[in-house]
KOLNULUM-570287 format. One record per residue (C-alpha): z, y, x; residue number from 0. Coordinates in steps of 0.001 Angstrom, whole numbers, plus 500000, padded with zeros to 6 digits. Layout:
<atom up="Z" north="Y" east="X" n="NUM"/>
...
END
This chain:
<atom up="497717" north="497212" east="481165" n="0"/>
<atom up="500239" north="498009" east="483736" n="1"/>
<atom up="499419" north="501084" east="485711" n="2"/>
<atom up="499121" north="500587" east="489443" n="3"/>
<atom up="499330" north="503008" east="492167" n="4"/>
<atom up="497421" north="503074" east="495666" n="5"/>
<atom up="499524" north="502939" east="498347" n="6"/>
<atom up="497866" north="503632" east="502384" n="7"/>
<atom up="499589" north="503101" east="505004" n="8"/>
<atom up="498615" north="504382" east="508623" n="9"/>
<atom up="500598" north="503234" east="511607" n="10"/>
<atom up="501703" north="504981" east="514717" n="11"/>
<atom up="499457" north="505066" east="517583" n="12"/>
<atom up="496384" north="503578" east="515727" n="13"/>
<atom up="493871" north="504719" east="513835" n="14"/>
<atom up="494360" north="501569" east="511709" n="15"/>
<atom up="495447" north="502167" east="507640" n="16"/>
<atom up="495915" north="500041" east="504994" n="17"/>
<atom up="495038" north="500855" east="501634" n="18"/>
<atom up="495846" north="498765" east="498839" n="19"/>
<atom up="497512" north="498631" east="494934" n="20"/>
<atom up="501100" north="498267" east="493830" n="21"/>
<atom up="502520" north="497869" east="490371" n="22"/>
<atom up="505853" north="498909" east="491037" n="23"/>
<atom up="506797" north="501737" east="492806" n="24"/>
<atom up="510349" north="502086" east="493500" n="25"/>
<atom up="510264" north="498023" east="494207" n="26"/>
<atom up="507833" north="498546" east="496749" n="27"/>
<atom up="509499" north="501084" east="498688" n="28"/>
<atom up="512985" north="499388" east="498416" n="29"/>
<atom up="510879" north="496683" east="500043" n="30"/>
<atom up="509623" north="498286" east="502255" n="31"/>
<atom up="512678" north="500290" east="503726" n="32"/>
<atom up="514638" north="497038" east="503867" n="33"/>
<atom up="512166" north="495331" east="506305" n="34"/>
<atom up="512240" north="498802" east="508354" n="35"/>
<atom up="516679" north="497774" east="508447" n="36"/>
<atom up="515800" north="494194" east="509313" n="37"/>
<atom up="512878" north="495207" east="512043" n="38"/>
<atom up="510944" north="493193" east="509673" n="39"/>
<atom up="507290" north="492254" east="508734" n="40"/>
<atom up="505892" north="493517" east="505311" n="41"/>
<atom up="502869" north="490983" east="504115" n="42"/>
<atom up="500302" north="491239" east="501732" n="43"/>
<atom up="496812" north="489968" east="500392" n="44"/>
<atom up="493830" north="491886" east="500188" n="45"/>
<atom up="489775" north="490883" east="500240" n="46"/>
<atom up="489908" north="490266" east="503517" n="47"/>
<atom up="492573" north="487964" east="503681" n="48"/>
<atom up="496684" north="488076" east="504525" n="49"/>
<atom up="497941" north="491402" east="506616" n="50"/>
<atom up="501168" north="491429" east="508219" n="51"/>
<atom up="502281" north="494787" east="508901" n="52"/>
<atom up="505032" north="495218" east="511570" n="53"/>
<atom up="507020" north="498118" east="509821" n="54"/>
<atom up="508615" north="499382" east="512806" n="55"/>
<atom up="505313" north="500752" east="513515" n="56"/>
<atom up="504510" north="502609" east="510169" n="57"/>
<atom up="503972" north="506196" east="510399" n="58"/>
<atom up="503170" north="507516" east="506974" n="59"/>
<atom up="502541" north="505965" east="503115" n="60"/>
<atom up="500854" north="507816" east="500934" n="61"/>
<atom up="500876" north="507071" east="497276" n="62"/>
<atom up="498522" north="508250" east="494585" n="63"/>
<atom up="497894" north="507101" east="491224" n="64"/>
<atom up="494900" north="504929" east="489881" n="65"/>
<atom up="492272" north="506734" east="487791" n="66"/>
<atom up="490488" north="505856" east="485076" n="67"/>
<atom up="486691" north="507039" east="486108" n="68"/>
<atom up="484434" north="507251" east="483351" n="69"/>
<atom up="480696" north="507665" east="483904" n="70"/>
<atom up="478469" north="509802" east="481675" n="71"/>
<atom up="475310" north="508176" east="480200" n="72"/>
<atom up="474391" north="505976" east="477187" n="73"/>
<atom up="476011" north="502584" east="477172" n="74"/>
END
């Protein structure tokens, strides 16, 4: 099973963020800081449906890593 990271992203003058799961770290942000070059738009799909998010306008993206959480009790 691949490991994935979370990745939220908060824009500038909103209180909007965007949190959802990569696989691939350093393809995602090479994405990402290409589309910031071209003044482009970076999609994705989450349960709500398609985002576009106009990356001239991100402010911070925060990564952290996926846990495992286990739950104690009998199974």
């Amino acid at each position: 099973m691949a490991k994935t990271q979370k990745v939220k992203i908060s824009l500038q003058a909103s209180l909007k963020e965007y949190e959802f799961e990569i696989e691939d770290k350093k393809k995602f942000t090479a994405e990402i800081e290409a589309l910031i070059k071209e003044q482009g738009i970076y999609w994705f799909t989450d349960e709500d449906g398609q985002v576009g998010i106009n990356t001239l306008n991100i402010n911070s993206i925060e990564f952290s890593e996926e846990e495992v959480k286990r739950e104690a009790g009998l199974v």
